[in-house]
C-alpha positions in Angstrom: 115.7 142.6 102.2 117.8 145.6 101.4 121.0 146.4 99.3 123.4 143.2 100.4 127.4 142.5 99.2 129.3 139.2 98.5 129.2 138.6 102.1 125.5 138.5 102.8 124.8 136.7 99.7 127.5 133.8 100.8 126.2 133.7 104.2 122.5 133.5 103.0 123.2 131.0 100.8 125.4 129.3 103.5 122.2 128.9 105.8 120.4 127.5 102.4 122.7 125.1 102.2 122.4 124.1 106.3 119.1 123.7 105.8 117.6 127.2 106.6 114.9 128.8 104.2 116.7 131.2 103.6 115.1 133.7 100.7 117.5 136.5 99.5 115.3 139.5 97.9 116.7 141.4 95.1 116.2 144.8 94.9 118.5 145.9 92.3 119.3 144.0 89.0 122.9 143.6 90.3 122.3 141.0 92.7 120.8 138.4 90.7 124.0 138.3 88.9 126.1 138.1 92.3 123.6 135.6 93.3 124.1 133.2 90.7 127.8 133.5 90.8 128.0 132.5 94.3 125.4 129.9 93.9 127.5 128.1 91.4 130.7 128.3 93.6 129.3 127.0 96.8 126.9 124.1 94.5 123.8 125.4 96.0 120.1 125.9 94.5 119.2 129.8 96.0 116.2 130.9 97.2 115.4 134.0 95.3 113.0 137.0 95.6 112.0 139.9 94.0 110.9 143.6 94.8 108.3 144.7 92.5 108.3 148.8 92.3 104.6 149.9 92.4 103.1 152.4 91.0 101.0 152.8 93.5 102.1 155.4 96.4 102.3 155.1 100.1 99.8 157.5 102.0 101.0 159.6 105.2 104.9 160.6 106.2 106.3 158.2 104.3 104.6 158.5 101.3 107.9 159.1 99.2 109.5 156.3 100.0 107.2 153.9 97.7 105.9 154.3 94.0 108.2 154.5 91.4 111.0 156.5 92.5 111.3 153.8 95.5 114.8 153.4 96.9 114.5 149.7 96.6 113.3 147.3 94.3 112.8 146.4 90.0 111.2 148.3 87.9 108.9 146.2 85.6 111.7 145.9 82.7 114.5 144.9 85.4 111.6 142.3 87.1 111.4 140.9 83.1 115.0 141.2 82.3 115.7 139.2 85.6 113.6 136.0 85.5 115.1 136.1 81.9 118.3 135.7 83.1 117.4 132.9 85.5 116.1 130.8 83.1 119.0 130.8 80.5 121.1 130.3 83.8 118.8 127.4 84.6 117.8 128.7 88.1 114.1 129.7 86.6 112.8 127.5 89.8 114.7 129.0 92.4 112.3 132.0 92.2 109.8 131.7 94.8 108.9 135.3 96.2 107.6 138.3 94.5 107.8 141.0 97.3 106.3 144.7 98.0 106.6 147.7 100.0 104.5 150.9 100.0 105.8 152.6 103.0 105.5 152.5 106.7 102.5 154.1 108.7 99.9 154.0 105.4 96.8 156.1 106.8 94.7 155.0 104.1 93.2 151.5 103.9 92.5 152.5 100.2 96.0 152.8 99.5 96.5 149.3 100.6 94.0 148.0 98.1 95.1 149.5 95.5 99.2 148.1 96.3 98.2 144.6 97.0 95.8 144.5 93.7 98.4 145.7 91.8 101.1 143.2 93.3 98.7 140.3 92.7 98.4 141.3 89.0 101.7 141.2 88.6 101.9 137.8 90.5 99.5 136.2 88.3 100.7 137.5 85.0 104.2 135.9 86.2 102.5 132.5 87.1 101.3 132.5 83.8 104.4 133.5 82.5 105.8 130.2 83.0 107.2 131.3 86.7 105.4 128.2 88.2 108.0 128.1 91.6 106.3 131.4 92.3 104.6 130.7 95.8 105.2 133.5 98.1 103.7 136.8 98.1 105.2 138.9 100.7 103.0 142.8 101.0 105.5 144.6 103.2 104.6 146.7 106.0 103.0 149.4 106.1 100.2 148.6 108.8 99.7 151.8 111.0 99.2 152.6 114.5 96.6 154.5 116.0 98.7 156.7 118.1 96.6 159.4 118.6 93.1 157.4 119.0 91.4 159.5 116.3 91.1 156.9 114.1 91.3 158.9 110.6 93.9 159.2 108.3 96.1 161.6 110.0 99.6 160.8 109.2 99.0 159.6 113.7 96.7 157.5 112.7 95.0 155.0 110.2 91.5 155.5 109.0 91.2 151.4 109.5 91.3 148.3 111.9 93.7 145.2 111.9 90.8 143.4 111.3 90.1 145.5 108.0 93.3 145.2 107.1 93.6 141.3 107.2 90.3 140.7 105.3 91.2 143.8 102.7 94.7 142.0 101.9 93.0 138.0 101.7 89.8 139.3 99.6 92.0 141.6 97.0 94.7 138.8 96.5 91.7 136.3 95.8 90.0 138.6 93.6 92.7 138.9 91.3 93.8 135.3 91.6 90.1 134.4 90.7 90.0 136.7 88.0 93.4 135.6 86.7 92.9 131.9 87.0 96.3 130.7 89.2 96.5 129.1 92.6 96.5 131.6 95.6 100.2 132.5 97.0 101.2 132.0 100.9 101.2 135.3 101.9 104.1 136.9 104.3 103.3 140.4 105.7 106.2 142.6 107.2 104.6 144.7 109.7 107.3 145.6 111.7 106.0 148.9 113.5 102.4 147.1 114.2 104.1 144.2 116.3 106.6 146.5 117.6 105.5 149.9 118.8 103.6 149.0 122.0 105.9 147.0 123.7 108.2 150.0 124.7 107.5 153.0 127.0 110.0 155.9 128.2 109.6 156.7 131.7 110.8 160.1 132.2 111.2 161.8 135.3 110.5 165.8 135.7 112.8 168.1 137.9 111.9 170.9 137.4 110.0 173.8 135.3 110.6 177.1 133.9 107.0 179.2 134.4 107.2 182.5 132.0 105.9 185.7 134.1 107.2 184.2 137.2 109.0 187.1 139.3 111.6 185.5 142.2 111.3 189.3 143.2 109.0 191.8 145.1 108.5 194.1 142.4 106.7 196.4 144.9 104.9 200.2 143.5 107.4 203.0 143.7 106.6 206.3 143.0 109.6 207.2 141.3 109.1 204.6 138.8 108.2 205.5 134.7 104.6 206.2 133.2 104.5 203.1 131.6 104.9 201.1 134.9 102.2 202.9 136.1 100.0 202.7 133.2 100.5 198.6 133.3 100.1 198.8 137.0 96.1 200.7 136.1 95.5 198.6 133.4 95.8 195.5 135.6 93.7 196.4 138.6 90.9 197.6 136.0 90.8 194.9 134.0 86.9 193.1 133.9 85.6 190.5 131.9 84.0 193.1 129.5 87.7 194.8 128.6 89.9 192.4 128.7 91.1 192.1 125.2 91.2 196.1 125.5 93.2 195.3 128.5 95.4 193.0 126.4 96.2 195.0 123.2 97.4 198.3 125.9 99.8 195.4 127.7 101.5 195.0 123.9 102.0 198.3 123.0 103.3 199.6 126.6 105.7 196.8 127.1 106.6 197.5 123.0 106.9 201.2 124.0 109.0 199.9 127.6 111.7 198.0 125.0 112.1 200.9 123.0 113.1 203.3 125.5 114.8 201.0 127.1 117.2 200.5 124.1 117.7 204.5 123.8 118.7 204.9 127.7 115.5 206.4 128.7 113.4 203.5 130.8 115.7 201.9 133.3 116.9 197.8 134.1 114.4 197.9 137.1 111.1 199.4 135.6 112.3 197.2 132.7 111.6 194.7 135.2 108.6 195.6 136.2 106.9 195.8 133.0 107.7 192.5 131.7 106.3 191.1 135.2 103.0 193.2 135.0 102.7 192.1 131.0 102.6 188.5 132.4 100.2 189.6 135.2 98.0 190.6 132.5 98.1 187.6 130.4 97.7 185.4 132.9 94.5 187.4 134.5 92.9 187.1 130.7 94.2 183.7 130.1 92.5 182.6 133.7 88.9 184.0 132.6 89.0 181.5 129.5 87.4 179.1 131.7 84.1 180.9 131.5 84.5 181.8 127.6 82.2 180.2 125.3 84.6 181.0 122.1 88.2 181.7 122.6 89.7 184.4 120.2 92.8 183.1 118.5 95.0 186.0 120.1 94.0 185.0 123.9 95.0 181.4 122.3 98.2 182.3 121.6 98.8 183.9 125.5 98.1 180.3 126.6 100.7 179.1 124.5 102.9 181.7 126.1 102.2 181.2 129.4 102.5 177.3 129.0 105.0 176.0 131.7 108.0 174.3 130.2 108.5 171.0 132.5 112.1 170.2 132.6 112.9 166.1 131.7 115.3 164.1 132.7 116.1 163.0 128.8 117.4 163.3 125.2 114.8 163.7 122.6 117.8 163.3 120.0 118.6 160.0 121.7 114.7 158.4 123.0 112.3 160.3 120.6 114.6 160.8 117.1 111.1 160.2 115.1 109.2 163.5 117.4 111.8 165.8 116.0 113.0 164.4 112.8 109.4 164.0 111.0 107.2 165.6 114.0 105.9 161.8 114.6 103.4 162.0 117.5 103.2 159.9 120.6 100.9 159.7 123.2 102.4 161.2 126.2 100.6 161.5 130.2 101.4 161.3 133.5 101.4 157.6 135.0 100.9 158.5 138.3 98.7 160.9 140.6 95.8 160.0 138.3 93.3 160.7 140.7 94.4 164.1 140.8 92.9 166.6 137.6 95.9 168.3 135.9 96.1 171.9 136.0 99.3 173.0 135.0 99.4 173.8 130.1 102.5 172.5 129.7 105.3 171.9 126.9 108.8 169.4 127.8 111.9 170.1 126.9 115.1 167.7 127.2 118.6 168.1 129.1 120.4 168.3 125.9 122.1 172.4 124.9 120.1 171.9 121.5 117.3 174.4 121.6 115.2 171.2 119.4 114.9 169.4 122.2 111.7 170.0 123.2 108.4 168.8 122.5 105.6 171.1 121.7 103.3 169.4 119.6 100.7 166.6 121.4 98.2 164.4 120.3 94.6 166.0 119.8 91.5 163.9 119.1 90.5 167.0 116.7 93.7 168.5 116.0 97.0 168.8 117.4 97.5 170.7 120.5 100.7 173.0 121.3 100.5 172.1 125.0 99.7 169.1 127.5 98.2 169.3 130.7 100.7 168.5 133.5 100.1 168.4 137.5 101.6 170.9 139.3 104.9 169.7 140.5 105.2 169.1 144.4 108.5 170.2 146.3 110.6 167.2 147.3 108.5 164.7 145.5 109.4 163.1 142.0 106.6 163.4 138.8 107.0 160.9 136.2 105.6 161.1 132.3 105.1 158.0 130.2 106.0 158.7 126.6 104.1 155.2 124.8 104.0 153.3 121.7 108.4 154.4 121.3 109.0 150.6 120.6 109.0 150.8 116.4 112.2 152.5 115.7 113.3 154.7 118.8 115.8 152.8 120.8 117.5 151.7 117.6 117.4 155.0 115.7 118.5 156.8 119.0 122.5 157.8 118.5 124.9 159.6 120.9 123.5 163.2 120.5 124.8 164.8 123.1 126.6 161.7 124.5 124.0 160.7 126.3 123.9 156.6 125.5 121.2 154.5 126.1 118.6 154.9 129.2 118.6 152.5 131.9 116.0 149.6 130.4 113.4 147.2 132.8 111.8 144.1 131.4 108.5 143.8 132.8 106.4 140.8 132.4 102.8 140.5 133.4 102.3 137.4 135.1 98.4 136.7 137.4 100.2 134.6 140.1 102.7 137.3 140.9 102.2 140.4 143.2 101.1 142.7 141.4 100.3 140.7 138.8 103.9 141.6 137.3 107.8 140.6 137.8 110.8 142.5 136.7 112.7 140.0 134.7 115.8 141.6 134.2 117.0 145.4 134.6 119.7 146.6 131.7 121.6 149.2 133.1 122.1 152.5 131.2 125.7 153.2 129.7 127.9 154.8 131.9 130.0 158.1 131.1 133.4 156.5 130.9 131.8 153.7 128.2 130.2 156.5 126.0 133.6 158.1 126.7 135.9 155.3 125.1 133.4 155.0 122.3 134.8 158.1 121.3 138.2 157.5 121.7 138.8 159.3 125.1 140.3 156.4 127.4 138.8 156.5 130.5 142.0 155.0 132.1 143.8 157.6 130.7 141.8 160.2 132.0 141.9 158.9 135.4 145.7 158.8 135.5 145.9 162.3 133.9 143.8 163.3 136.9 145.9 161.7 139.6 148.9 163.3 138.1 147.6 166.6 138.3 146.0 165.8 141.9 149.8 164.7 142.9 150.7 167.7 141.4 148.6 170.1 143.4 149.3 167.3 146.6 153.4 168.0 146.2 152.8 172.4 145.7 150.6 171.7 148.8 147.2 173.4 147.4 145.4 169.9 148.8 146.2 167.6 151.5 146.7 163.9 150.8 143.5 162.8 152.1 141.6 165.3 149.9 143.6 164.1 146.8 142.5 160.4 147.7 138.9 161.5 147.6 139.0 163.4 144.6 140.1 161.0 143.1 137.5 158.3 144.0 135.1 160.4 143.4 136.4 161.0 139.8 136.4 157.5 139.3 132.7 157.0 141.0 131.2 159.7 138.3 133.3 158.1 135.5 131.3 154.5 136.4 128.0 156.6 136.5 125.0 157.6 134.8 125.2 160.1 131.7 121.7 161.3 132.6 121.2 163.3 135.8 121.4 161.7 138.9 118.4 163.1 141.4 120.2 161.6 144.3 122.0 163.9 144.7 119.7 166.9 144.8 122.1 170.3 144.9 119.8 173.8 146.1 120.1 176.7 144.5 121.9 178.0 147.7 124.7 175.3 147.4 125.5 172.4 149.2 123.5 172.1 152.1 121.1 169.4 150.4 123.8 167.2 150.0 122.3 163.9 149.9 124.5 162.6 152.8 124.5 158.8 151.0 126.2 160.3 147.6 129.9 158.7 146.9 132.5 159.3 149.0 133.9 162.8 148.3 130.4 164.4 146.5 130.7 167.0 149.3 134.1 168.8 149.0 134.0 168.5 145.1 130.6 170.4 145.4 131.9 172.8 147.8 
């Protein structure tokens, strides 16, 4: 499939001609011409299909990309105009496929009726047509995945089973083909994202969070500080479950009011302070008392969404999820360990990458779709992991170098009864390293090692560093250069400095870090 040159038709028709079935399907009028030429200079009878353009539409996020404004394939003219052509050429029995694509993730088993009992149609009238080679029926892709479990048609999900599917494809094709009076094709299905999207998962690993409201201060009463501080300051200790929204709506306007006359010189950078802390005190006394509300009003809602912790991830959305922020496609995404432990924390992720995109804020929702996740809270000194499933259909290919990132570090896991576990590790892929993402844009990483030891030399001869600290630099130039892009939580550096060193990180971490 797809748009192919003089190169891919000669090397198709090369495999015909080792014995390979080998079908080329044309999707412009073009290539049955290049086709044919090539045929005759290589002395070799093609195997040639055809993409039919529907009318029929996809269903869900891909809707556009079938009907008859399709990128790819003949109208019904060009399909006519084409088998015309390979009979006056005398290649009318190298046409063995008729071929069809509605788009990928159709939510509506309806939609898949109506594509395959319009492609049959056209098969039969064909057949009948005289196009007896005519064998093959391939009906694309286009089988969904259930990635949000809500079974519907959600463009997350497909309103049917894989069972449906199968006997809705078999019982249209024989309808027509009993109606139309021709033999019943071989059918070929291309359901690429079906067979492929469970057999990947990310693994992502959570450093840290940002919690809105927090206050790394002791923002303690003063009485020298403005009305409005004190105002917040009675408005949180009176707040009950019967005023509360009361409670709310004052926190607005006196932090509005606090902004104001802080622009025109009048509140100061401290009380500033302490109103945007006591606005977050109030929100998150409200947003605490939801537990015990029946009906939730949609502005307490949208404090929740405010007050949602944003987990910090060890990743690229750009690179591992292009899909979540190109088209908003949803995955399922949970912790995959501490399962015995209830979640407490709302949460939203965002990546490592200086793109304020990378985040993601939109998660799967038997009902609807939710704005935040429940997290754990994290645990000082100990790691938290998220599985991000179902990334197998298009994500590690589609992933480029935003942000020079590369590719993650990959494990093949196979279950197997009679290990330990009842898994083994067959092979672990490690993750490109900086100086190969480097080189692949033109930056060579010997090079940049020798411009550093001539400037450490440099620095060495003016006496700035002493030999043996030029040595390590250097290494541990090199060391980072043969490392991860991703961060590397082995070496965990405090907020103080360097006195978390870990003490097993290459040879020079320490004095570079100092």
């Amino acid at each position: 499939n797809g748009y192919k040159d003089h190169a891919v038709i000669k090397l198709a028709l090369m495999a015909v001609k080792l014995g390979r079935k080998c079908l080329i399907v044309v999707e412009k009028l073009t290539e049955v011409y290049q086709i044919i030429q090539v045929a005759k200079e290589m002395g070799v009878r093609p195997l040639i299909g055809m993409r039919s353009k529907l009318s029929t539409k996809g269903s869900g996020k891909w809707e556009s990309s079938g009907g008859e404004l399709a990128k790819f394939g003949l109208t019904t003219p060009e399909l006519l105009a084409a088998i015309e052509f390979l009979k006056t050429e005398g290649y009318a029995d190298c046409f063995k496929l008729l071929h069809f694509h509605v788009g990928s993730q159709v939510t509506n088993i309806r939609t898949i009726r109506d594509a395959v009992k319009e492609a049959t149609r056209i098969y039969a009238q064909l057949v009948k047509m005289g196009c007896s080679s005519l064998q093959y029926l391939d009906v694309g892709g286009g089988l969904g995945v259930d990635y949000d479990g809500s079974h519907t048609d959600f463009d997350s999900s497909m309103n049917y089973s894989l069972q449906e599917y199968c006997s809705d494809v078999v019982y249209s094709i024989q309808e027509i083909c009993k109606d139309e009076n021709v033999s019943e094709p071989i059918i070929v299905t291309e359901s690429g994202r079906a067979v492929a999207a469970h057999h990947s998962v990310l693994i992502v690993n959570i450093f840290g969070s940002i919690e809105n409201g927090d206050s790394p201060l002791k923002l303690a009463e003063d009485p020298n500080e403005h009305m409005i501080v004190k105002d917040l300051r009675e408005t949180l200790a009176g707040m009950t479950a019967k005023n509360m929204m009361e409670a709310l709506n004052d926190a607005i306007v006196r932090k509005e009011e606090a902004l104001q006359m802080f622009r025109h010189g009048v509140v100061k950078l401290q009380d500033r302070a302490k109103v945007e802390y006591l606005f977050w005190q109030i929100c998150r006394k409200l947003y605490s008392a939801t537990h015990y509300m029946r009906y939730i009003p949609e502005e307490v809602e949208r404090v929740g969404k405010m007050l949602a912790d944003q987990y910090l991830c060890n990743f690229s959305i750009f690179q591992s999820m292009p899909d979540h922020w190109a088209i908003q496609q949803l995955f399922p995404i949970m912790p995959i360990h501490r399962l015995d432990e209830e979640p407490s924390r709302d949460a939203t992720l965002v990546d490592i990458t200086c793109d304020s995109d990378g985040k993601v804020s939109k998660f799967i929702d038997l009902r609807d779709v939710k704005e935040t996740i429940k997290l754990h809270a994290l645990k000082e000194g100990e790691p938290y992991y998220v599985g991000l499933f179902m990334t197998g259909a298009y994500q590690d290919i589609m992933g480029d170098l935003h942000n020079l990132f590369g590719k993650v570090n990959e494990v093949h896991v196979f279950l197997d009864e009679t290990e330990p576990g009842g898994y083994y590790i067959e092979e672990v892929i490690p993750g490109n390293t900086i100086a190969s993402v480097l080189s692949w844009i033109q930056y060579v990483p010997a090079h940049l090692e020798k411009e550093v030891k001539d400037m450490i030399d440099r620095k060495v001869r003016e006496g700035v560093i002493k030999p043996r600290e030029g040595v390590e630099f250097q290494n541990f130039y090199e060391s980072v250069l043969r490392g991860y892009t991703y961060i590397d939580s082995r070496v965990p550096v405090s907020a103080r400095g360097v006195d978390l060193i870990d003490q097993s990180a290459p040879t020079g971490t320490q004095e570079f870090l100092q």
